[in-house]
LOMI-109246 format. One record per residue (C-alpha): residue in three letters; x, y, z. Coordinates in steps of 0.25 Angstrom, whole numbers, padded with zeros to 4 digits, always signed. Example, Ala and Ser with C-alpha at 12.3 -4.5 7.8 and 13.67 -1.06 7.14 Angstrom:
# residues 2
ALA+0049-0018+0031
SER+0055-0004+0029
This chain:
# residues 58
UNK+1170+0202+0780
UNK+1159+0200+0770
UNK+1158+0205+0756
UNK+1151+0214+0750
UNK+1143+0214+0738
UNK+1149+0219+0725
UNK+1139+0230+0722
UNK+1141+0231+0705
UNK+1145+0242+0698
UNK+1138+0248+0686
UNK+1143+0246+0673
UNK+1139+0261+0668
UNK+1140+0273+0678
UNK+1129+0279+0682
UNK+1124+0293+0675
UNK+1129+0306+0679
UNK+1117+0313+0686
UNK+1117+0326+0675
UNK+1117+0317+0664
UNK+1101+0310+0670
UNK+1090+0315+0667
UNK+1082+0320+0679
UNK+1068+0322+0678
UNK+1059+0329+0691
UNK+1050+0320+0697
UNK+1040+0329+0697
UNK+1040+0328+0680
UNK+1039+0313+0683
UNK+1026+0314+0692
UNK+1020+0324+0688
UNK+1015+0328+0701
UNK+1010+0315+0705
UNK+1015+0307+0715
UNK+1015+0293+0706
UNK+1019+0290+0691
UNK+1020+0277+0683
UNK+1031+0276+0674
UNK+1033+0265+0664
UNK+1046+0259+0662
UNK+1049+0247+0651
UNK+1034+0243+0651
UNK+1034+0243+0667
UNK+1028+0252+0676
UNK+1034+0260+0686
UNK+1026+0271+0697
UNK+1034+0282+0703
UNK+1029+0289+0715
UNK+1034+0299+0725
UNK+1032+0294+0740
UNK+1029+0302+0750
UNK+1041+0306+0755
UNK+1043+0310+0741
UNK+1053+0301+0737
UNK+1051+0293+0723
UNK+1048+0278+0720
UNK+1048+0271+0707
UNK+1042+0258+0709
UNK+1037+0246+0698
């Protein structure tokens, strides 16, 4: 019998769904299909893919 990795628990709970803020994607692009966003001084694009699904890469 092997053992499995501990996975770690989080010290806060996550947030309840009503209490994020949701914004549509579409607000977000604008209509386009890429956009950069800045983060911390770093810069992040977000694009839809073709099977409309989203990535956020760095």
């Amino acid at each position: 019998m092997t053992n499995q990795p501990k996975i770690p628990e989080h010290n806060t709970p996550p947030e309840k769904t009503e209490e994020r803020p949701r914004i549509d994607s579409e607000k977000i692009l604008g209509g386009a299909s890429t956009v950069e966003i800045e983060h911390a001084g770093q810069r992040y694009l977000l694009r839809v893919t073709r099977e409309n699904k989203l990535i956020l890469t760095k």
